[in-house]
Backbone as CSV, one residue per row, in Angstrom:
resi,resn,N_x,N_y,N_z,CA_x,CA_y,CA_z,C_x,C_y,C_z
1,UNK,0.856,-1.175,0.000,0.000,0.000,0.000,0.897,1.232,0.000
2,UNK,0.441,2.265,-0.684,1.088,3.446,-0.914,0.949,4.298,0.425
3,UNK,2.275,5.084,0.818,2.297,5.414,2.197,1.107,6.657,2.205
4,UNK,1.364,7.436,0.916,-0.285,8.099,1.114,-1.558,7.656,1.386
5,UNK,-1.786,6.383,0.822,-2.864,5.733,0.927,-3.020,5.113,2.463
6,UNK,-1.866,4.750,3.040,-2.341,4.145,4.318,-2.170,5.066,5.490
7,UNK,-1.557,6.136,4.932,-1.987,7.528,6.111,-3.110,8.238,5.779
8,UNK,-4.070,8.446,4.310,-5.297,8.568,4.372,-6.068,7.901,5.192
9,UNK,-5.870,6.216,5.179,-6.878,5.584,5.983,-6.738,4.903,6.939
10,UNK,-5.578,5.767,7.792,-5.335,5.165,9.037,-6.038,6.953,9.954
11,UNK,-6.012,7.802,8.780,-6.498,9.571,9.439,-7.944,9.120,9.622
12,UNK,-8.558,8.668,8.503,-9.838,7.672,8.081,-10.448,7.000,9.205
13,UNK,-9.766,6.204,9.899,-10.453,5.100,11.301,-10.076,6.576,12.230
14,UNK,-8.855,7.062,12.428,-8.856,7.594,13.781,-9.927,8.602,13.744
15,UNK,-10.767,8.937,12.541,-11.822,10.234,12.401,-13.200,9.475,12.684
16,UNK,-13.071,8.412,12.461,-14.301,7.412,12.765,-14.283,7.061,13.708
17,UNK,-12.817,6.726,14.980,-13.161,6.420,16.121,-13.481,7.532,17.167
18,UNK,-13.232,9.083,16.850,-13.742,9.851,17.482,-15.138,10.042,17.338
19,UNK,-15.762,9.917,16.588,-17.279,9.865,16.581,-17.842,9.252,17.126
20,UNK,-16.994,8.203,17.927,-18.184,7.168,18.765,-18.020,7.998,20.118
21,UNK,-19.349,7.604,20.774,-19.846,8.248,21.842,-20.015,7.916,23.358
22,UNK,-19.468,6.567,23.444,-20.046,5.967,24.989,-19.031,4.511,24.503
23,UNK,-18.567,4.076,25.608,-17.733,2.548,25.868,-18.415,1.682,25.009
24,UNK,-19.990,1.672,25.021,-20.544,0.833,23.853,-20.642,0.778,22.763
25,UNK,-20.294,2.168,21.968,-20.295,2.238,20.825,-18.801,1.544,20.439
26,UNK,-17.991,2.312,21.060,-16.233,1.684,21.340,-16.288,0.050,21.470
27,UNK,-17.099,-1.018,22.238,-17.103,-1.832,22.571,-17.709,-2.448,20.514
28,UNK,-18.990,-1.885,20.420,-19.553,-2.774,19.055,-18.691,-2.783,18.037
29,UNK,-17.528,-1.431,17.662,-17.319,-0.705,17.004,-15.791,-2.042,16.874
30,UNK,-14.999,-2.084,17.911,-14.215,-2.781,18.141,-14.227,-4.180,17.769
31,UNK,-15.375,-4.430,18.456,-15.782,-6.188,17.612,-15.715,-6.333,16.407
32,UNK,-16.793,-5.615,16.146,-16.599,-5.429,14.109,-15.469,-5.475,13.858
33,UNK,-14.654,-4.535,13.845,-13.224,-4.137,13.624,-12.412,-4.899,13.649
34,UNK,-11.995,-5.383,14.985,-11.184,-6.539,14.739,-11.368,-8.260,15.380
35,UNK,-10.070,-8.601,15.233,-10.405,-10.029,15.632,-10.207,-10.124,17.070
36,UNK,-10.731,-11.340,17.812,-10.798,-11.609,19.227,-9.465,-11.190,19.453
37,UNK,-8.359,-11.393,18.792,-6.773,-11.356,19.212,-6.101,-10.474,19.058
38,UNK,-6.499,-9.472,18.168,-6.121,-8.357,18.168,-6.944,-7.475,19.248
39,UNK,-8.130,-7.357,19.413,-8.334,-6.823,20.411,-7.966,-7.142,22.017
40,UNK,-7.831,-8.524,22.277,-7.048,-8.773,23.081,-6.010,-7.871,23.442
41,UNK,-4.831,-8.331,22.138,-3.344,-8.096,22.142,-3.488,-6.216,22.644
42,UNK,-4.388,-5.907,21.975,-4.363,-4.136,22.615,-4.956,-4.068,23.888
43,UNK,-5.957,-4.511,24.276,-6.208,-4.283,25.747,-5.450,-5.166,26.987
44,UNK,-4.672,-6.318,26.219,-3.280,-6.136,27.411,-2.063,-5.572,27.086
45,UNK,-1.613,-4.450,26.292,-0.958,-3.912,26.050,-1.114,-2.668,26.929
46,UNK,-2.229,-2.393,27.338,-2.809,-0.949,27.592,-2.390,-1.574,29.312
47,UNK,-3.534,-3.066,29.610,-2.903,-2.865,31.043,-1.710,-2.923,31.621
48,UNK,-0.811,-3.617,30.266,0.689,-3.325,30.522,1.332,-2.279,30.929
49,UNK,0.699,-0.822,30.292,1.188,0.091,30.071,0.709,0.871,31.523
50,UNK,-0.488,0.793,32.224,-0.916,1.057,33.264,-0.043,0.315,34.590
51,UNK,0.532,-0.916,34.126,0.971,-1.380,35.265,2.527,-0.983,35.520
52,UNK,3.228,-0.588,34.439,5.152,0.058,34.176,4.578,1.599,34.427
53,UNK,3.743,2.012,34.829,2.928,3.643,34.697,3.109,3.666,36.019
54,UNK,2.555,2.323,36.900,2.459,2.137,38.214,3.951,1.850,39.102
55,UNK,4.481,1.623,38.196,5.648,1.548,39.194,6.250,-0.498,39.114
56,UNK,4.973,-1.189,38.763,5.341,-3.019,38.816,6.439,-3.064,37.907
57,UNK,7.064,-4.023,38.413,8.377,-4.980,37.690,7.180,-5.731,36.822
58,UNK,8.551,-6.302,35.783,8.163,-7.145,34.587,7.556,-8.306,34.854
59,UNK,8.129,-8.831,35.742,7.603,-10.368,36.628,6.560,-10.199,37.175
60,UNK,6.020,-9.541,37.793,4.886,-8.515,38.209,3.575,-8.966,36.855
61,UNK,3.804,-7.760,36.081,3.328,-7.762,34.967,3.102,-8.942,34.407
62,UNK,4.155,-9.713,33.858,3.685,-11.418,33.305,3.003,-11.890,33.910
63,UNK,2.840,-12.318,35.682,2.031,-13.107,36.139,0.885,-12.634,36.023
64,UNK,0.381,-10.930,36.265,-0.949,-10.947,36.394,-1.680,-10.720,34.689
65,UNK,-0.648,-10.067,33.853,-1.485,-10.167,32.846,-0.975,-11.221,31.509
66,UNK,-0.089,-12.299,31.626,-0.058,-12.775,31.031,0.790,-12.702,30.135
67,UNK,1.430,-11.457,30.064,2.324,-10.399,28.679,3.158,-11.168,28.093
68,UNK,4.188,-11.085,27.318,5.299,-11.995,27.304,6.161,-11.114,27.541
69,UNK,7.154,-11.211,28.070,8.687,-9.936,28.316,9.010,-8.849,27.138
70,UNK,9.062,-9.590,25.898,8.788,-8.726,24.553,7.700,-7.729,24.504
71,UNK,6.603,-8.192,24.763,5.767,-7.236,24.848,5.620,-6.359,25.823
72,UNK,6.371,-5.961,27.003,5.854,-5.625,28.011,7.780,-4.819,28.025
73,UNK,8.533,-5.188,27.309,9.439,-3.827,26.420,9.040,-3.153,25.767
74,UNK,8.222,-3.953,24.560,7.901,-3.303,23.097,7.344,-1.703,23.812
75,UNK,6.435,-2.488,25.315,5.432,-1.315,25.815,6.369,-0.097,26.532
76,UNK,6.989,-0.731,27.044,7.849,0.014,27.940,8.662,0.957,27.045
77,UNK,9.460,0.797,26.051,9.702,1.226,24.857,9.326,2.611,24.752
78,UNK,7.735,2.213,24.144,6.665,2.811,24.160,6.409,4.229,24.776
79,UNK,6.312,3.895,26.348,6.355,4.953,27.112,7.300,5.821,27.293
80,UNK,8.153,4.966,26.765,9.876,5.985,27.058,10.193,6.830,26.043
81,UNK,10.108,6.297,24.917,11.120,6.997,24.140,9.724,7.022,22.689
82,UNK,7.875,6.410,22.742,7.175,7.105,21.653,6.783,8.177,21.752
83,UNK,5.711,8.268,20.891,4.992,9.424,20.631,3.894,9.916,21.755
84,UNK,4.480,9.527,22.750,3.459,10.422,23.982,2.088,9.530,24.863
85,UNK,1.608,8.615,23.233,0.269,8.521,23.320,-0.255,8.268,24.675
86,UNK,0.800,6.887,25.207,-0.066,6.294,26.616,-0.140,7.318,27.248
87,UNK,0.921,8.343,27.682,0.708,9.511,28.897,-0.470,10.310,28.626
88,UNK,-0.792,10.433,27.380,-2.156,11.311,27.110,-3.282,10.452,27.716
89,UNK,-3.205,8.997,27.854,-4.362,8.359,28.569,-4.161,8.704,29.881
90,UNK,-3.026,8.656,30.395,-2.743,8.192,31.488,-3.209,9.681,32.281
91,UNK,-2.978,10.645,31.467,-3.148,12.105,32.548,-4.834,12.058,32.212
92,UNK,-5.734,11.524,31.202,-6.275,11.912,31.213,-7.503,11.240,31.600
93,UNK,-7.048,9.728,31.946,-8.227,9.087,32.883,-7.920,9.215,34.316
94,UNK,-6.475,8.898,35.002,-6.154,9.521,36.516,-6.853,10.568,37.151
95,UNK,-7.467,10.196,38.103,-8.146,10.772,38.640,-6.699,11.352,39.729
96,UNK,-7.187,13.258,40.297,-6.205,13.627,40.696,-5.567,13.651,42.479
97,UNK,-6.763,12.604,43.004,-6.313,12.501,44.111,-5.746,10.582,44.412
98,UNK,-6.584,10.114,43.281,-6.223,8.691,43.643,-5.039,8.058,43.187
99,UNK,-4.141,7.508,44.437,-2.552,7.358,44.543,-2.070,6.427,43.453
100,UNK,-1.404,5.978,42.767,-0.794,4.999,41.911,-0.712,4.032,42.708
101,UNK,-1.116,2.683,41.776,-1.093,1.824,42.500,0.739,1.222,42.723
């Protein structure tokens, strides 16, 4: 795919996933979308990313969510040295009195 073409329609989903309105639309929207394993693979990526946010070791992390060590770099990675994204969740679901776990 032409890199124009797959930054049109990757601008394309992220303009379609702001239009949804409530966890359920996110929830139907998601099913459709993808497969059991990919949605998986992102929502333990995310609690990965909540739990190296928190302060847990890697060993930590594998037992309760399963991760593999690769992934739970790839994430760590991620937080360190990408594009911001997780911290934009992270400041912006944290609530501002409740402590890190």
């Amino acid at each position: 795919m032409k890199k124009e073409r797959q930054n049109a329609d990757q601008e394309a989903l992220f303009e379609a996933i702001l239009t949804l309105r409530s966890p359920e639309e996110c929830y139907a929207f998601f099913k459709d979308l993808c497969t059991y394993q990919e949605l998986n693979a992102m929502a333990q990526r995310l609690q990965v990313a909540k739990m190296l946010h928190s302060g847990h070791v890697f060993h930590e992390i594998v037992e309760e969510t399963g991760a593999s060590t690769a992934t739970i770099s790839r994430v760590n990675r991620a937080i360190k040295d990408g594009c911001d994204g997780y911290q934009i969740i992270f400041d912006r679901t944290e609530s501002p009195e409740s402590p890190k776990e």
